[in-house]
NUVO-929789 format. One record per residue (C-alpha): x, y, z; residue in one letter. Coordinates in steps of 0.001 Angstrom, whole numbers, plus 500000, padded with zeros to 6 digits. Example, Ala and Ser with C-alpha at 12.3 -4.5 7.8 and 13.67 -1.06 7.14 Angstrom:
BEGIN
512300495500507800A
513670498940507140S
//
This chain:
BEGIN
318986449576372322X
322304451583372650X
321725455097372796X
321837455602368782X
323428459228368584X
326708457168369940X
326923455624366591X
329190456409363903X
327870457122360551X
329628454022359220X
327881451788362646X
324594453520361757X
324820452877358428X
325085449418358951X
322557449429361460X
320077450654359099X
320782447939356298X
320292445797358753X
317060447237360101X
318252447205363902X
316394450700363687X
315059453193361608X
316172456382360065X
313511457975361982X
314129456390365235X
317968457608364688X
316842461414363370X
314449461402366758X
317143460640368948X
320211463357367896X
316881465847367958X
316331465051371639X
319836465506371955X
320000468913370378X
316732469982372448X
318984469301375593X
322205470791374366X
320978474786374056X
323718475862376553X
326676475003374167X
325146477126371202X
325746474751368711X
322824475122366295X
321648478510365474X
318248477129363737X
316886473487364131X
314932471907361535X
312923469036363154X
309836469260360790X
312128468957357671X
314589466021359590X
311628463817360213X
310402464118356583X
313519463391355776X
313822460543357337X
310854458981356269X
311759459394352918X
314715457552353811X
312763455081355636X
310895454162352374X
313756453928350292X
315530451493352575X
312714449016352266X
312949449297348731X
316563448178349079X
317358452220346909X
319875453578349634X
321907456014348844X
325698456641350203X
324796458474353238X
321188457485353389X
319200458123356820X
322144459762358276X
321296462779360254X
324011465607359612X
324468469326361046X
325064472097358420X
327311474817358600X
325557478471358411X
327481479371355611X
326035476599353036X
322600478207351143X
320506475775352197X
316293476537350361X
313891477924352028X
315813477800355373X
317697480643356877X
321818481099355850X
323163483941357185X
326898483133357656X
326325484082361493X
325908487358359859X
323423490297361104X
323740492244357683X
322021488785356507X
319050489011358734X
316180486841357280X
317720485634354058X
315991482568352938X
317513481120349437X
315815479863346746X
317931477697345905X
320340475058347546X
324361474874347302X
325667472190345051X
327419470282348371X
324255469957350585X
322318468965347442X
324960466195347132X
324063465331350475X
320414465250350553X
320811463073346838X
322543460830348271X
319820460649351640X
321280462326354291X
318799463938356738X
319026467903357971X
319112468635361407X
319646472348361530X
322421475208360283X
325542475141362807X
327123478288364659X
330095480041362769X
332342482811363257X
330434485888361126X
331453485211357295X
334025482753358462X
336397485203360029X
338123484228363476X
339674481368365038X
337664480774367795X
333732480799366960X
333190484448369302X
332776486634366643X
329703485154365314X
326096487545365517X
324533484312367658X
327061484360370540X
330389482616371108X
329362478537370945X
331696476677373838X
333294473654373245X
332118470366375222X
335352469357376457X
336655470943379466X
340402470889381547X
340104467916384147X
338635469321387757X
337379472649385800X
333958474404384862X
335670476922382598X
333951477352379247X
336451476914376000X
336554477701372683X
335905475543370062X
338160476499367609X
336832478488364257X
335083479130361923X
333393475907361946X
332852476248365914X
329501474814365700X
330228471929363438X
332903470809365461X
331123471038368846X
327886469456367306X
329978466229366174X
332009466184369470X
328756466646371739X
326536463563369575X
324397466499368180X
324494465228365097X
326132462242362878X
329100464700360790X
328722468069360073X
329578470479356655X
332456472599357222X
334873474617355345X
338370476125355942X
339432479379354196X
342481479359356693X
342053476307359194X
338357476514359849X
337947472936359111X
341514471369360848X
341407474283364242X
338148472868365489X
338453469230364668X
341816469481367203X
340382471481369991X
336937469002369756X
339141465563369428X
337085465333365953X
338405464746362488X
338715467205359686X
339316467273355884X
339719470291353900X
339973468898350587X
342043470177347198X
340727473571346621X
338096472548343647X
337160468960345111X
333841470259345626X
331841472859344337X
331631476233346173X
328240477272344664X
326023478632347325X
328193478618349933X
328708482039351004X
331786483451350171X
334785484872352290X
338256484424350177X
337345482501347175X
340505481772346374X
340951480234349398X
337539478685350740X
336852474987350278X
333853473259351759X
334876469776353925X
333360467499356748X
334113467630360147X
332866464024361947X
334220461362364630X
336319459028362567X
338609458896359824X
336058456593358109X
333042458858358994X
335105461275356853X
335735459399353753X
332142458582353886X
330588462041353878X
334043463542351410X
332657460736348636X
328945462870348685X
330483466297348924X
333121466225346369X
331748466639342623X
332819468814339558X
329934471690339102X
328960473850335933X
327697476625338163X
331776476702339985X
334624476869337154X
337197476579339766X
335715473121340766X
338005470428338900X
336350467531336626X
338319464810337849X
336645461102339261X
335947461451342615X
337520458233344194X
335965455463347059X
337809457180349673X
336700454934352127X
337883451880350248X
341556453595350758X
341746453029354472X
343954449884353630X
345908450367357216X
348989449493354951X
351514452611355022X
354529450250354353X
357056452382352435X
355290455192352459X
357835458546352825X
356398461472355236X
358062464240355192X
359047466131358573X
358813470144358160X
361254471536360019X
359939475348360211X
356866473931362278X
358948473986365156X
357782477549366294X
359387479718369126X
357162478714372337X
355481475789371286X
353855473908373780X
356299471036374841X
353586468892374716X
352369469277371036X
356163468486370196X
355525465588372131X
352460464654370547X
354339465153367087X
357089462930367723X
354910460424369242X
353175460965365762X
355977460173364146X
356796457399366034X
353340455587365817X
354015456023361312X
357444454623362073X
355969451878363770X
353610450935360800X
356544450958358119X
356713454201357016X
360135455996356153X
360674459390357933X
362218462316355940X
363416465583357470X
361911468519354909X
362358472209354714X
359714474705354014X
361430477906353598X
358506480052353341X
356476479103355597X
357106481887358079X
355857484306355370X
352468482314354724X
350568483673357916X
351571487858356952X
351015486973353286X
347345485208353915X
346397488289356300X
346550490468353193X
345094488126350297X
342258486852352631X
341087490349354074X
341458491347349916X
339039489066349013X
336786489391351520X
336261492890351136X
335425492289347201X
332744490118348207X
331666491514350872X
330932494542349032X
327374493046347789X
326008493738351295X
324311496871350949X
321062496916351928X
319581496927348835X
318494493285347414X
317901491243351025X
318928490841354333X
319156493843356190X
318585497476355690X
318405500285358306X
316749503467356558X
318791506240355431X
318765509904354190X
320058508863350990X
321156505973349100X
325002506454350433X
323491507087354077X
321550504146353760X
324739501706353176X
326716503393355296X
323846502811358287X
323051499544357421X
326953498052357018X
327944499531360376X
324760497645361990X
325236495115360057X
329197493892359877X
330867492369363331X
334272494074364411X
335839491817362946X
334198491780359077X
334882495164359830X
338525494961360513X
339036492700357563X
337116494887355106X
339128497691356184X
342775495929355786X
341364494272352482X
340372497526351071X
343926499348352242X
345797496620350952X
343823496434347222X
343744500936347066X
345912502419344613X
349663503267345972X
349356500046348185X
348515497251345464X
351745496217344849X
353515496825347793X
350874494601349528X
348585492537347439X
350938491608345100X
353965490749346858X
351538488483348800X
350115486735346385X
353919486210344826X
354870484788348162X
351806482634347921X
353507481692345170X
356649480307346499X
354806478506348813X
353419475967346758X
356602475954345039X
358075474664348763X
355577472125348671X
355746470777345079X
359560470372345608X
359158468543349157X
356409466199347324X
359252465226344965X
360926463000347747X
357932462686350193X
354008461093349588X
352872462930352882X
353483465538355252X
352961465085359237X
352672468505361513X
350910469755364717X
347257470716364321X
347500473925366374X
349919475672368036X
347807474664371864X
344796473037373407X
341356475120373286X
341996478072375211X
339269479512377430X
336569481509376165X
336629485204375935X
340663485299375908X
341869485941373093X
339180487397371507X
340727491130373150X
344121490152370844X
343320489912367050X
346775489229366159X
347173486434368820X
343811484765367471X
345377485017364186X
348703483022365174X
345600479911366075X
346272479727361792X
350173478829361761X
350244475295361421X
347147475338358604X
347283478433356456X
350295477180354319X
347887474478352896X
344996477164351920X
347969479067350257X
349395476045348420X
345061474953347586X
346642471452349160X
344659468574350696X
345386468734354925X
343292466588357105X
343584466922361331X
343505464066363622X
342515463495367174X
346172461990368811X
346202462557372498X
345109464843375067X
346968467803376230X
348221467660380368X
344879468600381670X
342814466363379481X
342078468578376692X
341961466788373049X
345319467312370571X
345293467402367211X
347732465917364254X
347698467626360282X
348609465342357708X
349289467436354612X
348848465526350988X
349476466400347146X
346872467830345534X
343809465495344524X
345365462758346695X
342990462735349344X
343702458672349164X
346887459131350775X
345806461439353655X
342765458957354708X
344978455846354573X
347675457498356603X
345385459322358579X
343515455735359451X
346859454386360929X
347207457212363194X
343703457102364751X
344594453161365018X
347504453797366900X
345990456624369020X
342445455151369514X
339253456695368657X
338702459890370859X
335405459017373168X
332715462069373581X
333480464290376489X
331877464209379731X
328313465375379179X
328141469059381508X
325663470953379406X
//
C-alpha cells in the first residue's frame, strides 16, 4: 500500500469509498507521521485518543454507505479555533490552560461533516506576525529548505503551523485564517494552497479574535481541489456571528471546469513594488502567460490606493486588537499572576502574559483609538479602507479576476527578520488590500524561487465568487504542476 499520508483528501476520499483502506488505517498513519515530525514544531497539542475515535466513527458510517463531505479525513487545526474540551490558546501564554466548553461553528462543520482531529497547529500569538516566531510555543520552521543548505526557514504567518503541517504530510488540510495574509503568506513559502474566503463566508464564532473586522477563517491544503473540498464544510451562515452572510454556499469543487475561455484578469499595476525580486516578476508574467495560454483576456488595471492599504491596516488592525484583547485580565481563565490589588494584578499578569509583539500592537491600537488621535489616525484609516474597495469594485467592472504575486520573496531564514517589525510587516503587501476590501484572494504554488524554494501566485475575486478564484486557480496549478512534498530532513 502507498504510504497513505501522500494522498490528497480528494485520492483518500476516494480511497475510502472504495474501501482500499480505512479511516483508521489513514488517521494511524499521519499520527506516526506527526510522532516523527517534533523538530519542525508543527503541532502544539496532538490528539491521538480523540483521532482514533474519530475515525472509527467514521469507519462505521462508511459501511453504512452515511459519509459525509469530508468523512474519515484527518485534518490539523489551527490554535486559534475553540475547539471543546481541548486546549485553544491562540499560541498565547495569557491563555494558559483554557479548555472551552464549547466548539467554534467552523470545526463543528468539520467534524458534522466527518472529518477526524489530529491536534491544534502552531500560530503566531493571537495571529500577529508574518512569520510564525512570535508564537509562546517557539518559532515552527518550514520543511522546505534552499538547495545544498541546512538553514532553518520560516514558514510564513500566522498560520505557520497549518501550512508546514500540510506541506510536511502531517495531516490531510489544515484550518487557517488570514486577518492580513495569514492564510495566502504561508501557503507561498510551503508550495501549499490557500483560500481566505469573503469576509462572512464562514462563521467566526469561537475562533479567537484579533481584528474582527478583518479575520476570516479558510483552509490551507495541497491542491486547489483539496481546497474546494474542505471551503464547502467551513463556509455556513451562523446565528451566533451577524457578520456571517446567509447566502447558498455553492459545490465549489464542481467549479474546477479547467475552462477560463474569455475570462478577463485584470493586471494591477501598483504590485510592481520598488525591489521586487526579479524572479517573482518572472513568476508573474509566466502567470500571466500560462492564463493567456488557456483563453483568457489580459487587462492592465490600476489600483490607486494600494500603497496606502499596508499604513492604513497597521492602524485599524492594532485598533481592534487592542479592544479585544482587553478581556485578558486575569480574572475569568487562563492566566493570572497574583497581585497587590486588582489593578496590580492585571498589570502583572498582561506583562507575563502578552508576547512583544501583542504588546506592540496593543500599544499602537490603544494610541491610535485615545482621544486627540482618533481622527487623525483611526479614522482617516478606516476612510482609506474605504477607497480601497472602491479601487476594487471599479476594476471588477471590466475584469472577473485579479492575478498578483503571493509575497514580496521566498521564505526567508529563521530568526531574521524577526529583529525588524516594520520589515516583517512589508511580508503583508501583496495580501492586505484584500482583508481591507473583505474580498475573496486565494494563493497558488507556481514555481520555485532560484535556490529551490516554493513561489506563490494570489488570484483576487469579487466578493462571494469564490467559483471564479477555484476555476482559475485550477488552470494555474495545471499549468504549473502540483508542488511535490519537500525533501524529508526532520
Amino acid at each position: 500500500m502507498t504510504d497513505l499520508t501522500a494522498l490528497t483528501i480528494a485520492q483518500a476520499r476516494d480511497g475510502l469509498a472504495n474501501k482500499d483502506f480505512t479511516a483508521t488505517e489513514l488517521t494511524q498513519s499521519y499520527l506516526t507521521a506527526m510522532d516523527g515530525a517534533d523538530e519542525l514544531n508543527a503541532y502544539i497539542a496532538k490528539t491521538p485518543e480523540k483521532a482514533l475515535e474519530m475515525a472509527a466513527a467514521s469507519d462505521a458510517r462508511l459501511a453504512k454507505g452515511e459519509a459525509g463531505n469530508l468523512e474519515g479525513i484527518p485534518l490539523g487545526v489551527k490554535d486559534l479555533y475553540c475547539t471543546k474540551g481541548i486546549s485553544s490558546q491562540a499560541c498565547s501564554h495569557i491563555l494558559d490552560g483554557f479548555k472551552p466548553e464549547y466548539e467554534s461553528t467552523v470545526t463543528q462543520n468539520l467534524w458534522d461533516d466527518g472529518a477526524v482531529m489530529l491536534g491544534k497547529l502552531n500560530m503566531d500569538e493571537f495571529a500577529m506576525g508574518s512569520a510564525n516566531e512570535t508564537s509562546y510555543y517557539g518559532a515552527v520552521k518550514n520543511p522546505w529548505r534552499a538547495d545544498g543548505e541546512s538553514t532553518d526557514r520560516v514558514p510564513g504567518g500566522s498560520s505557520g503551523g497549518s501550512a508546514a503541517a500540510v506541506a510536511a504530510r502531517l495531516c490531510a488540510g489544515a484550518t487557517a485564517s488570514d486577518t492580513g495574509g495569514s492564510i495566502r503568506q504561508p501557503a507561498a513559502f510551503t508550495g501549499t494552497v490557500g483560500i481566505k474566503p469573503t469576509y462572512g463566508r464562514c462563521s467566526r464564532w469561537g475562533m479567537v479574535a484579533f481584528a474582527s473586522s478583518l479575520d476570516q477563517a479558510g483552509p490551507i491544503t495541497r491542491t486547489v481541489r483539496d481546497a474546494a473540498i474542505m471551503m464547502k464544510s467551513m463556509a455556513s451562515v451562523d446565528k451566533k456571528d451577524t457578520t456571517s452572510v446567509d447566502l447558498p454556499v455553492p459545490d465549489y469543487e464542481a467549479a474546477l471546469t479547467g475552462n477560463i475561455k474569455g475570462m478577463r484578469v485584470g493586471i494591477p499595476k501598483e504590485y510592481r513594488v520598488d525591489n521586487m525580486p526579479e524572479e517573482i516578476e518572472k513568476l508573474w508574467q509566466q502567470g500571466i502567460e500560462w492564463l493567456k495560454q488557456a483563453g483568457a483576456e489580459i487587462v492592465e488595471i490600476s489600483l490607486p490606493m494600494t500603497k496606502y492599504a499596508l499604513p492604513a491596516y497597521y492602524i485599524v488592525a492594532p485598533a481592534e486588537a487592542s479592544s479585544n484583547l482587553a478581556r485578558y485580565d486575569g480574572v475569568k481563565y487562563g492566566l493570572r499572576v497574583p497581585g497587590d490589588d486588582i489593578i496590580d494584578m492585571y498589570e502583572k499578569t498582561r506583562a507575563a502574559g502578552f508576547g512583544d509583539e501583542v504588546k506592540r500592537r496593543i500599544l499602537i491600537g490603544t494610541y491610535v483609538l485615545s482621544a486627540g488621535y482618533y481622527d487623525a489616525y483611526y479614522l482617516r484609516a478606516q476612510k482609506i479602507r474605504t477607497l480601497i474597495k472602491q479601487d476594487f469594485e471599479k476594476a471588477f467592472e471590466g475584469v472577473d479576476t485579479i492575478l498578483t504575486p503571493a509575497t514580496p520573496s521566498a521564505a526567508f531564514e529563521l530568526n531574521k527578520k524577526v529583529t525588524d517589525p516594520v520589515e516583517n510587516y512589508l511580508n503583508d503587501i501583496f495580501t492586505v488590500t484584500v482583508n481591507m476590501a473583505g474580498l475573496p484572494g486565494i494563493s497558488v504554488p507556481a514555481g520555485k524561487s532560484a535556490n529551490g524554494l516554493p513561489l506563490g501566485l494570489q488570484l483576487i475575486g469579487k466578493a462571494f465568487d469564490e467559483e471564479t478564484l477555484f476555476r482559475t486557480a485550477g488552470v494555474l496549478e495545471e499549468a504549473a504542476g502540483i508542488m511535490e512534498a519537500p525533501s524529508k530532513w526532520w
